[in-house]
C-alpha positions as CSV (number, residue, x, y, z in Angstrom):
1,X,13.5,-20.8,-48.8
2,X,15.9,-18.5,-47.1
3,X,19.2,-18.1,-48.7
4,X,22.3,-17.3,-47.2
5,X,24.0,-13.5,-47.5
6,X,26.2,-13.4,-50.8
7,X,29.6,-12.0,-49.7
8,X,29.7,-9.5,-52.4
9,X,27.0,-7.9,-50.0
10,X,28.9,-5.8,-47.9
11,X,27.3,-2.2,-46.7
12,X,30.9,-1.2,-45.2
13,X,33.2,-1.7,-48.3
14,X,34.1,0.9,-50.5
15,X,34.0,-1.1,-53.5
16,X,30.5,-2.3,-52.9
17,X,29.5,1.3,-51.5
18,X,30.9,2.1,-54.8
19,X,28.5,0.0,-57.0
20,X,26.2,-2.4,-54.9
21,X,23.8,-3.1,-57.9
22,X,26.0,-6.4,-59.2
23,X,25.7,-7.8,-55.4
24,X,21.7,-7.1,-55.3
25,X,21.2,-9.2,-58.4
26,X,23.4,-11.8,-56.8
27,X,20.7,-11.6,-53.8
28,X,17.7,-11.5,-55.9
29,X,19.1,-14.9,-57.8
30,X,19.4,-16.6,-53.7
31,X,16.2,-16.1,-53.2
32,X,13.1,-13.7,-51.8
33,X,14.6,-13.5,-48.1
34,X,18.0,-13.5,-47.1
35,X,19.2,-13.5,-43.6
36,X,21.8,-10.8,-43.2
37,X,23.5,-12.0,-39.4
38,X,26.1,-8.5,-39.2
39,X,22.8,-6.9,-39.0
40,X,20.2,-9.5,-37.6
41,X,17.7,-8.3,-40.3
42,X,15.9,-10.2,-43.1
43,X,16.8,-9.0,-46.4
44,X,14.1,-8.4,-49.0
45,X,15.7,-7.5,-52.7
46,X,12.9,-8.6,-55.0
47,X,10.1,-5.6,-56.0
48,X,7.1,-7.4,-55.3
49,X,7.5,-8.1,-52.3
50,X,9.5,-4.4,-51.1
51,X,6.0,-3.6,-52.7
52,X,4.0,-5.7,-50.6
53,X,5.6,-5.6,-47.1
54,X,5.6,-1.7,-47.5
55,X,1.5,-1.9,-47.3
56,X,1.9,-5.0,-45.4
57,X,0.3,-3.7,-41.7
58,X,2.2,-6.9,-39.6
59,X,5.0,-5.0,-40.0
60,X,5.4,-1.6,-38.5
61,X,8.6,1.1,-38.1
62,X,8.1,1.0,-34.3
63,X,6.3,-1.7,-32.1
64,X,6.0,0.3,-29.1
65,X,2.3,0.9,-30.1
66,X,1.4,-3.0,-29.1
67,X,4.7,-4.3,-27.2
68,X,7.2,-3.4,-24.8
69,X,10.8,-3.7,-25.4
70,X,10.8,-6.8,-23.1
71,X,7.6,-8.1,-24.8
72,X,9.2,-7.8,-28.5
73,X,12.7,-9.2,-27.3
74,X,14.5,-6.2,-27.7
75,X,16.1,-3.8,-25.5
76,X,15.6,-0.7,-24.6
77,X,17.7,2.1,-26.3
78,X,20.3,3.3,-24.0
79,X,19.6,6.2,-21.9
80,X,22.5,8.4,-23.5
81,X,20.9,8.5,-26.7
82,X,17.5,9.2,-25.0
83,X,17.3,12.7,-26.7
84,X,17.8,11.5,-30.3
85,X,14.9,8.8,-29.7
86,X,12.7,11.5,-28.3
87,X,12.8,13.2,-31.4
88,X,12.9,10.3,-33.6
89,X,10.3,8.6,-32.4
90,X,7.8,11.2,-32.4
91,X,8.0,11.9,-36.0
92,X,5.5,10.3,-38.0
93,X,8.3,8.1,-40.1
94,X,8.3,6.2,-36.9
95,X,4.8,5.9,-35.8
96,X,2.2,3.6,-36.3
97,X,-1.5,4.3,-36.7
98,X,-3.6,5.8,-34.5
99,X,-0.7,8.0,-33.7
100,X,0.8,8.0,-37.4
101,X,-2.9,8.6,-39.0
102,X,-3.8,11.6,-36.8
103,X,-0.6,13.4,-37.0
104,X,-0.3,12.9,-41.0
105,X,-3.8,14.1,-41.2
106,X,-2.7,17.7,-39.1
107,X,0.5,17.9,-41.2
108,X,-1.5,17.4,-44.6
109,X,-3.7,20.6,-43.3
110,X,-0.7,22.4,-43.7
111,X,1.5,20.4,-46.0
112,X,-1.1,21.0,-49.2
113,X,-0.4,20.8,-52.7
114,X,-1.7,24.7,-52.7
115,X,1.7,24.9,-50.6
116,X,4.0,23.4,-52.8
117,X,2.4,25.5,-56.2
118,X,2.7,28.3,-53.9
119,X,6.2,27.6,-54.1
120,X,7.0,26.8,-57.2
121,X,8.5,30.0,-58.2
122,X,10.5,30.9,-55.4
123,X,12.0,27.3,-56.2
124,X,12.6,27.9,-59.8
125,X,13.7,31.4,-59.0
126,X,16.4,30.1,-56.1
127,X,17.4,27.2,-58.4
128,X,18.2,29.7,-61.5
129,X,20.3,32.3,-59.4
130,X,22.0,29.4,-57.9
131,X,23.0,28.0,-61.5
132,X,23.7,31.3,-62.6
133,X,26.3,31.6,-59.8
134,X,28.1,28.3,-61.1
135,X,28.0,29.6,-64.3
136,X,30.0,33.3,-63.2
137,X,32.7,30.8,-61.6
138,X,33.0,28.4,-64.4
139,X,32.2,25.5,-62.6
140,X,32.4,24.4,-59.1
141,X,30.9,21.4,-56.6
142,X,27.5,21.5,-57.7
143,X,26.4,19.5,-54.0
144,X,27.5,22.5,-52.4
145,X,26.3,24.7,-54.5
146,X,23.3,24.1,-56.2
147,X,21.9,20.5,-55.0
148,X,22.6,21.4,-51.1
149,X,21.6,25.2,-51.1
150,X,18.3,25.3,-53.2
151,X,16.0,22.4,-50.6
152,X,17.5,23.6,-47.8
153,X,16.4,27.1,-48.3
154,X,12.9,25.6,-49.6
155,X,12.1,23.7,-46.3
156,X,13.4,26.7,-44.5
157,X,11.5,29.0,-46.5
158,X,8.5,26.7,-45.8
159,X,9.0,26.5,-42.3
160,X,9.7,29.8,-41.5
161,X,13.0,29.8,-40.5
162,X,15.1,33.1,-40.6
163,X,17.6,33.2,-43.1
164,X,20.2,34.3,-40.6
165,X,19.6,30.8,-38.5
166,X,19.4,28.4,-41.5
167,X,23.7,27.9,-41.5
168,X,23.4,25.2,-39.1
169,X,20.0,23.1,-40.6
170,X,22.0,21.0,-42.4
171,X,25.2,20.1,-40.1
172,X,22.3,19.5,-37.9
173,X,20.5,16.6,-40.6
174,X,23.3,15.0,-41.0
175,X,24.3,14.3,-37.4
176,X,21.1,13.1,-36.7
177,X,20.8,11.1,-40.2
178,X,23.8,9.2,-39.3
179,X,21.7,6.8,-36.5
180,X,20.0,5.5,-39.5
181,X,23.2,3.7,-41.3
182,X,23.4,0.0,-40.1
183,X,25.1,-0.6,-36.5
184,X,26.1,3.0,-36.2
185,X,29.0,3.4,-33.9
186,X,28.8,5.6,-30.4
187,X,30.7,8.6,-32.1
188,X,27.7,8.6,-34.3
189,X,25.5,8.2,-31.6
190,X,27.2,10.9,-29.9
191,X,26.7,13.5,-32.4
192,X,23.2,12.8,-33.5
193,X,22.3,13.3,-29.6
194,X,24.1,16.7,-29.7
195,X,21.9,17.9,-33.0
196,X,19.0,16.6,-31.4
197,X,19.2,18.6,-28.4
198,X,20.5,21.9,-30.3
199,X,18.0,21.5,-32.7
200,X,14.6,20.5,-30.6
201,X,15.6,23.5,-28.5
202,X,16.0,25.9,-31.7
203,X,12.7,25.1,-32.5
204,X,11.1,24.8,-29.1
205,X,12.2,28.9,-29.4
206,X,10.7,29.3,-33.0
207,X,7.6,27.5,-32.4
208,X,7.5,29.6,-29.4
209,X,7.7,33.1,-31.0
210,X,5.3,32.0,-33.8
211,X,2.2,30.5,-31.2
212,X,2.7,35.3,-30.2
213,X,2.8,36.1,-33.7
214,X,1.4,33.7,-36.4
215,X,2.9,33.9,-39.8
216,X,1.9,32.6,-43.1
217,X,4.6,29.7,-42.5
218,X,4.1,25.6,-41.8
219,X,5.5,26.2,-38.0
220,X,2.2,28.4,-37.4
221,X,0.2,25.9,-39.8
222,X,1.2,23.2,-37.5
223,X,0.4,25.3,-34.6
224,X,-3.2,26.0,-35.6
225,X,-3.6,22.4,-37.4
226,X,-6.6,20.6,-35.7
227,X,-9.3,18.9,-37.0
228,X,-13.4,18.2,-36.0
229,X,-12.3,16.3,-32.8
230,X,-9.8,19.1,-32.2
231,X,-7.2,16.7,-31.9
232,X,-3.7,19.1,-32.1
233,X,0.3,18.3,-32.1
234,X,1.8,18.3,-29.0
235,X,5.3,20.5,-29.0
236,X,7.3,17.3,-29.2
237,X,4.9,16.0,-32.0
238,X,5.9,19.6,-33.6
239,X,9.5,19.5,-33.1
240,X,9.7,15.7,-34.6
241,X,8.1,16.9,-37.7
242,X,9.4,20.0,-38.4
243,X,12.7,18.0,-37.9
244,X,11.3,15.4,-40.2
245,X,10.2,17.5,-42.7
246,X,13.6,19.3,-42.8
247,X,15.9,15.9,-43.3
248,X,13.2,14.0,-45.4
249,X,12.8,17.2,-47.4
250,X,16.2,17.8,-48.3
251,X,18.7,14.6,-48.3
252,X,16.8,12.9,-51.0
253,X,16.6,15.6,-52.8
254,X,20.6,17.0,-52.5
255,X,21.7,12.9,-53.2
256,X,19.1,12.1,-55.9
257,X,20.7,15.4,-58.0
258,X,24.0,14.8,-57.4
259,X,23.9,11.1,-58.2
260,X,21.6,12.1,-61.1
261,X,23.9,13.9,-62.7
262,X,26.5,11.7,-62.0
263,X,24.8,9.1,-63.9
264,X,24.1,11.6,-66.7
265,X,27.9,12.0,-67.2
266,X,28.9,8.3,-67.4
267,X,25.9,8.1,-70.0
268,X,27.0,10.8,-72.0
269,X,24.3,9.4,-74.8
270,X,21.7,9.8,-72.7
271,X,22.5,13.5,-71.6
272,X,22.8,14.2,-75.4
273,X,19.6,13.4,-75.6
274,X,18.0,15.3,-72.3
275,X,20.0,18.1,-73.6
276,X,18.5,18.1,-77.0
277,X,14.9,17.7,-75.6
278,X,14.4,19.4,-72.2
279,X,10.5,17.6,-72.1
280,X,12.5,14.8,-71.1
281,X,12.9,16.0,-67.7
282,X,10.2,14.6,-65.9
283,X,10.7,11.1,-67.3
284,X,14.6,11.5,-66.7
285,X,14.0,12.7,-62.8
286,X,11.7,9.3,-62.3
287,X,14.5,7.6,-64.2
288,X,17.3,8.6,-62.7
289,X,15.8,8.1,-59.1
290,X,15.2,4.5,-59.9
291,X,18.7,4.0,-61.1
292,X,20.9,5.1,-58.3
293,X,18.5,5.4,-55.5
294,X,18.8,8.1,-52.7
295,X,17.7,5.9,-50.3
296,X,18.9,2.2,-49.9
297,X,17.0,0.6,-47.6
298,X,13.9,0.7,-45.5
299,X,13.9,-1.0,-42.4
300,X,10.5,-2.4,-40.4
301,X,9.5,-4.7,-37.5
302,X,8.1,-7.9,-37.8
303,X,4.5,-7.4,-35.3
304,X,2.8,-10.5,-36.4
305,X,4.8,-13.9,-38.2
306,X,5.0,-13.4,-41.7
307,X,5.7,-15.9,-44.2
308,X,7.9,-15.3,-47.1
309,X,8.3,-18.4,-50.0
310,X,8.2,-20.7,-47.2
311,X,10.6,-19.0,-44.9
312,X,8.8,-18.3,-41.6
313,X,10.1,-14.5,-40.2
314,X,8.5,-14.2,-36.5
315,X,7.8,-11.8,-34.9
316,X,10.2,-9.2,-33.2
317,X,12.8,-10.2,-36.2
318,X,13.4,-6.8,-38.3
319,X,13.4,-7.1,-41.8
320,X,15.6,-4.5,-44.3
321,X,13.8,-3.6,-47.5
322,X,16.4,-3.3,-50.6
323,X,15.0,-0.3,-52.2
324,X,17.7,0.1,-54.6
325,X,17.8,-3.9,-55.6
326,X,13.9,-3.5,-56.0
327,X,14.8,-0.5,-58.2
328,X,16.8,-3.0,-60.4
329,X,14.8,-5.7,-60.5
330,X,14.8,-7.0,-64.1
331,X,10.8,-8.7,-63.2
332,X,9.5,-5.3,-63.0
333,X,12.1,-2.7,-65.4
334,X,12.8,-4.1,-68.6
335,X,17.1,-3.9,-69.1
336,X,17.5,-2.4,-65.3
337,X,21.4,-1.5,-65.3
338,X,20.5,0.5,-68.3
339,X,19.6,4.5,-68.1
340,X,16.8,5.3,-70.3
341,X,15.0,9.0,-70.0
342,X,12.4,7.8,-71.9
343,X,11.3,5.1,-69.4
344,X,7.4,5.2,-69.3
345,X,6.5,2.4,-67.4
346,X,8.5,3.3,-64.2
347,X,7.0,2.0,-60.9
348,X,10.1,3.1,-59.0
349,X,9.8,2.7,-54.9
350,X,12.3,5.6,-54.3
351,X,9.3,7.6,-52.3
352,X,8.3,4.2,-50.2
353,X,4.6,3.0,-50.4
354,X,1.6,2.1,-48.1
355,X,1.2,5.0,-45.4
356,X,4.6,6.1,-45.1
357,X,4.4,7.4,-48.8
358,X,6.9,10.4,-48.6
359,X,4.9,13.6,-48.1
360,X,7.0,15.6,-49.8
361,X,7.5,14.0,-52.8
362,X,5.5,16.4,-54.9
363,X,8.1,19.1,-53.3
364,X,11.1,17.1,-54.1
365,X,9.8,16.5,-58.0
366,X,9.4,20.7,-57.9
367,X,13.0,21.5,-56.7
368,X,14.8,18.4,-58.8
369,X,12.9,19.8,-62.4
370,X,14.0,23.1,-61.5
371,X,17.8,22.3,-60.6
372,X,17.8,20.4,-63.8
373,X,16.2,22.7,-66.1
374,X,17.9,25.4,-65.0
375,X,21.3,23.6,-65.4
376,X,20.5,22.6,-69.2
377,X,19.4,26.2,-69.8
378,X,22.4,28.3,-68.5
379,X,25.0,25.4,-68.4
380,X,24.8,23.7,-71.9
381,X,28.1,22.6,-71.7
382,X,28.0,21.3,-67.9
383,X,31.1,18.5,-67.6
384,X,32.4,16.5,-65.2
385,X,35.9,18.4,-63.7
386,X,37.1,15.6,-61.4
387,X,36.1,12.0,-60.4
388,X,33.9,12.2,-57.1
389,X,34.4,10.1,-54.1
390,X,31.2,8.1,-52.5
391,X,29.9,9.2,-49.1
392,X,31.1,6.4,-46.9
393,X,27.2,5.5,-46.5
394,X,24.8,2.8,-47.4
395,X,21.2,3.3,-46.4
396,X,21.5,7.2,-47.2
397,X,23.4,7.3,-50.7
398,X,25.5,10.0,-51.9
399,X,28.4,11.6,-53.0
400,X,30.7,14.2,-51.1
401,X,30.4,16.2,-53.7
402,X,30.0,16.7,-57.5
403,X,33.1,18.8,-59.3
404,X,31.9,20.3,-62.5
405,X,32.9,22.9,-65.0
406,X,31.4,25.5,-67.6
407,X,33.0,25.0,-70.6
């Protein structure tokens, strides 16, 4: 049955922002579904069924494929905001199949794993002149300058962005990453709108300039992308996925390092041991993703009644997966508040599941193994310089930044 929300579960406190791990085990021990009112969504915290529902196709990230707003019980987004929605909802995070099939299959003609091995050394490369510059200092915030710098430049790099543009790519994210904390407020709203327009109209010039002269970039590969029934992006399609590409290809990727190595310093046994055996880096990446997880919580709409251990959710309800509580669920990861590198069997949901698998996760493993090996290679004696502060974020977890020294 449906239990009700523990009070420990609070997205907007600081001390829960701070660790929310003892407040999902509380949720897990009430029960498979959990209605959340502050949010009106149905919380899921157990693994098996974050798992499930992720593959489950009654449940979408956007309705509008089958219902109207007035059909599904919802209303409309307000017109203000129109230009974030625009962009948003053209992405392929947001869309359902047909729509979401035949734009993934365009963006996987030019998102290839030949791509991302193509890569791999200008990533290694950038990460180990990054590190290096840490090193010359003696330290510094390694968020700004080593976790934030290195995907940012890789998606830009990828995209074919000019290096003099790329300053404002990230302010840009983050405006527009802010609609996707719970019940943002109208100065969120507000600013996401203004990087939506800014930025759709930056790349409406790029994409632009590359359909006159074709590079060897993703832009021009999702310009020419089209398949046996010629099927092609439209510009908006474009503009929503370079967009996507550029926020889903970088904030998991800056949060997951910083709150790696985080982690690594409050389990100084454990970096001992990564230090003493850099092979562990693959297994401690996977590891230290499922511990403190990037991103919290995965929301989708209810298209069809479900039924979860009795407790009928209907449809137009929204339910709110718990990533990081499925992340911690003792069922599925033996001793889950522990940190263990050597973790084999590690079927972490940090990358989602079903069709909205991240894309880039092969790119995000790249960049995070060479931020990390190139840290345990020039900065042996990395420490922690000053307690950091959380971001004052759920769904989207992070730190504002990360002071270290060289010792």
């Amino acid at each position: 049955m449906a239990g009700s929300t523990d009070p420990s579960f609070d997205p907007w406190d600081p001390a829960f922002l701070a660790d929310p791990y003892p407040a999902y085990a509380e949720l897990r021990a009430r029960g498979r579904v959990i209605r959340y009112e502050a949010t009106d969504q149905w919380l899921i915290p157990h693994h098996a069924d974050v798992s499930a529902l992720l593959r489950d196709r009654r449940l979408g990230r956007t309705y509008q494929h089958r219902f109207s707003h007035e059909e599904f019980g919802r209303s409309a987004p307000s017109p203000e905001h129109e230009p974030f929605h625009t962009l948003n909802d053209h992405g392929m995070l947001d869309l359902e199949p047909p729509d979401h099939t035949r734009i993934r299959r365009l963006v996987s003609k030019a998102f290839t794993p030949r791509t991302v091995e193509r890569l791999q050394p200008y990533v290694q490369d950038l990460a180990s002149d990054l590190v290096a510059g840490l090193v010359r200092d003696g330290g510094g915030d390694l968020l700004t300058d080593v976790a934030e710098p290195l995907p940012v430049a890789v998606i830009a790099e990828m995209l074919g962005i000019p290096e003099g543009d790329r300053g404002q790519l990230r302010p840009w994210s983050a405006d527009i990453c802010g609609m996707y904390e719970l019940n943002p407020s109208e100065e969120t709203a507000a600013k996401a709108v203004r990087a939506s327009v800014e930025f759709s109209e930056f790349l409406r010039e790029l994409i632009a300039a590359r359909r006159k002269e074709p590079g060897e970039d993703l832009i021009s590969g999702l310009i020419a992308a089209h398949d046996e029934d010629d099927d092609r992006l439209t510009e908006q399609e474009m503009i929503s996925t370079a967009v996507l590409l550029l926020n889903a290809g970088h904030e998991a990727t800056v949060n997951a390092t910083v709150n790696g190595w985080w982690a690594l310093f409050r389990n100084p046994a454990q970096l001992a041991a990564l230090r003493a055996d850099h092979a562990l880096v693959l297994s401690a990446i996977e590891e230290l993703m499922r511990y403190d997880t990037p991103l919290q919580l995965f929301e989708r709409w209810v298209l069809d009644d479900i039924e979860i251990d009795g407790t009928t959710i209907p449809r137009g309800a929204e339910i709110a997966m718990l990533f990081g509580s499925a992340n911690h669920d003792p069922a599925v990861f033996t001793d889950p508040d522990r940190l263990d590198l050597t973790r084999t069997d590690n079927p972490h949901i940090s990358f989602s599941a079903g069709i909205h698998y991240c894309i880039g996760a092969p790119l995000a493993r790249v960049e995070l193994a060479a931020s990390m090996t190139a840290l345990l290679q020039q900065a042996p004696t990395l420490a922690l310089a000053a307690e950091p502060e959380r971001k004052p974020n759920f769904v989207i977890r992070g730190l504002q930044g990360l002071s270290v020294e060289v010792r």
